[in-house]
N, C-alpha and C positions, 0 to 999 in steps of 0.2 A: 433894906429891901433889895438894893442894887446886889450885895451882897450872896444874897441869899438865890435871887436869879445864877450868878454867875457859876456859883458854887452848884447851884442845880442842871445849870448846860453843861458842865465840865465832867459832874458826875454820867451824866446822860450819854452825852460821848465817849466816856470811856467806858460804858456798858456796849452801847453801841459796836466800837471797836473790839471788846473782849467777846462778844457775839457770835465774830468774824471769825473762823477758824480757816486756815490752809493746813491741808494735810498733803504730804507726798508719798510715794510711793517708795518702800524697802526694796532696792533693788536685790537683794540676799533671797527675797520672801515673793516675788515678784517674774512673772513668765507674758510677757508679747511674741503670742505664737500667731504661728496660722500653719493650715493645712490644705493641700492643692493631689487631684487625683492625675495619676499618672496614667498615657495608654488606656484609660480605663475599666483599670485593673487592680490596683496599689493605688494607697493613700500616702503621701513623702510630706512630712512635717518640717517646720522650721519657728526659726522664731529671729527677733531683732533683739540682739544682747545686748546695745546698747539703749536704752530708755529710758526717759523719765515720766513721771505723770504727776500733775497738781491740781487738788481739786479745793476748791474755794467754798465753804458754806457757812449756814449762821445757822442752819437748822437740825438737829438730832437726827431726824429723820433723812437727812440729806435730800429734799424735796428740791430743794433752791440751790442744788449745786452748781457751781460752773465749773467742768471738768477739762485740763487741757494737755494732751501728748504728745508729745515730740521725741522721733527715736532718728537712729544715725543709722540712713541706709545702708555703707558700707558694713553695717556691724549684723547682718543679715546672714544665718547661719542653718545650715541643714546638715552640717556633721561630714560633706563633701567638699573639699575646698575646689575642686574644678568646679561644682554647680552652684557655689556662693559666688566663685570667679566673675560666670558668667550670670548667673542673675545679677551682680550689681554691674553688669555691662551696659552697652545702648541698645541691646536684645530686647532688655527686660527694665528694671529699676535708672540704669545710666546714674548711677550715685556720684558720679563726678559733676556732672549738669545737675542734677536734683539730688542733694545731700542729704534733704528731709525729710520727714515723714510725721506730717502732723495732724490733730484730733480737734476739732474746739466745738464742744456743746453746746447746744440751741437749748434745749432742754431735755428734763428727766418725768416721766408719767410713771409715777406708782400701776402697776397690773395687780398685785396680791402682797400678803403681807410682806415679802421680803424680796420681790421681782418687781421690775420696772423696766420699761423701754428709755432708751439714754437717746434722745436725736442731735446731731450735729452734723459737722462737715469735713469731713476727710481728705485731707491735702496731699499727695503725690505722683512722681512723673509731668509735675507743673497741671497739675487737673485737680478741680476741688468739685467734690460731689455732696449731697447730703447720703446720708447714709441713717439706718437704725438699728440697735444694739441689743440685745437681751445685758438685764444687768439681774445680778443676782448675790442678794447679801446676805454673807453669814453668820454674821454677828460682828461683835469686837469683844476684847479682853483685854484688862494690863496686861503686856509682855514680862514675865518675872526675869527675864535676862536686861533690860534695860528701864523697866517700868513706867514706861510710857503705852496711854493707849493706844491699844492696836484693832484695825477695823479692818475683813477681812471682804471680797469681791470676785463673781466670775463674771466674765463681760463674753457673750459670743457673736458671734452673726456672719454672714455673709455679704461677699459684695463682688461684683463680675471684675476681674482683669480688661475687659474690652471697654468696660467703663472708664479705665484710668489707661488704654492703648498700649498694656503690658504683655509683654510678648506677644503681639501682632501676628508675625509670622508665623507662628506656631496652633497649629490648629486646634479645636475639641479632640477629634480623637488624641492628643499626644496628650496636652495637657488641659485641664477641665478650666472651661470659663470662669465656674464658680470658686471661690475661694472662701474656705471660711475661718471667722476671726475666732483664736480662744485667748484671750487672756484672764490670768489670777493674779492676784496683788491683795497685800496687804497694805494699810496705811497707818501713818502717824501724825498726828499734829507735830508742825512745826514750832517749836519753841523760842 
């Protein structure tokens, strides 16, 4: 009987555990943009090249995910290297004092079959705010180039600069309070 118990917690946990999936994020296949309006005229895009993302679930549906980001300030790109310069200054980001830029999910609320609001709390310029997400799924597939599943994501939203004391000085009319977030990613279970 001892037996038969132990042999049954052991099976039990190792379902448990096989449950557990973490998926990361393809950086090949994978975009942390945002877009900010200029003079209020022009839209100037950019994105953080350097990134990663890991989301933790046990559920198909990813109901119960814990999703978390972390991208490298300095790696902050609009295709202008005087205005990356200065965005990762003490203008704007100061990536030398705050090298991070991180994400950590409170939770995930299904809206419709394939849309959901994502809330958590977004960490930079030393300020952690809660913030919320549009997330939006568009399936998964084997990738037939390496044949592992791949699950595909848009995430957008916005969130005020004034909120996080990024570029201060700089008024609405030059550059817009609001900022908004797009990113797409793909994912894979880690093996």
């Amino acid at each position: 009987m001892k037996k038969i118990f132990i042999i049954a917690a052991l099976a039990l946990s190792s379902l448990a555990v096989y449950s557990q999936t973490t998926w990361t994020n393809d950086p090949a296949h994978s975009r942390l943009g945002f877009v900010v309006k200029h003079l209020t005229v022009s839209e100037i895009d950019g994105r953080f090249a350097d990134f990663s993302v890991k989301v933790t679930t046990s559920k198909a549906d990813y109901s119960d995910a814990q999703i978390e980001v972390t991208a490298k300030v300095a790696s902050i790109d609009t295709d202008v290297e005087a205005r990356d310069n200065h965005l990762r200054s003490a203008d704007f980001f100061d990536a030398d004092k705050y090298p991070t830029l991180t994400f950590k999910s409170t939770s995930l609320k299904k809206t419709a079959k394939n849309k959901g609001k994502l809330y958590g709390n977004l960490t930079f310029h030393g300020i952690t705010k809660p913030i919320v997400l549009d997330v939006q799924y568009f399936g998964s597939v084997v990738n037939s180039m390496n044949n592992a599943q791949t699950a595909g994501f848009q995430i957008i939203g916005e969130i005020k600069r004034s909120d996080f004391d990024l570029g201060s000085k700089y008024p609405e009319a030059m550059i817009s309070n609001k900022i908004k977030i797009v990113a797409n990613a793909e994912f894979s279970p880690n093996k």
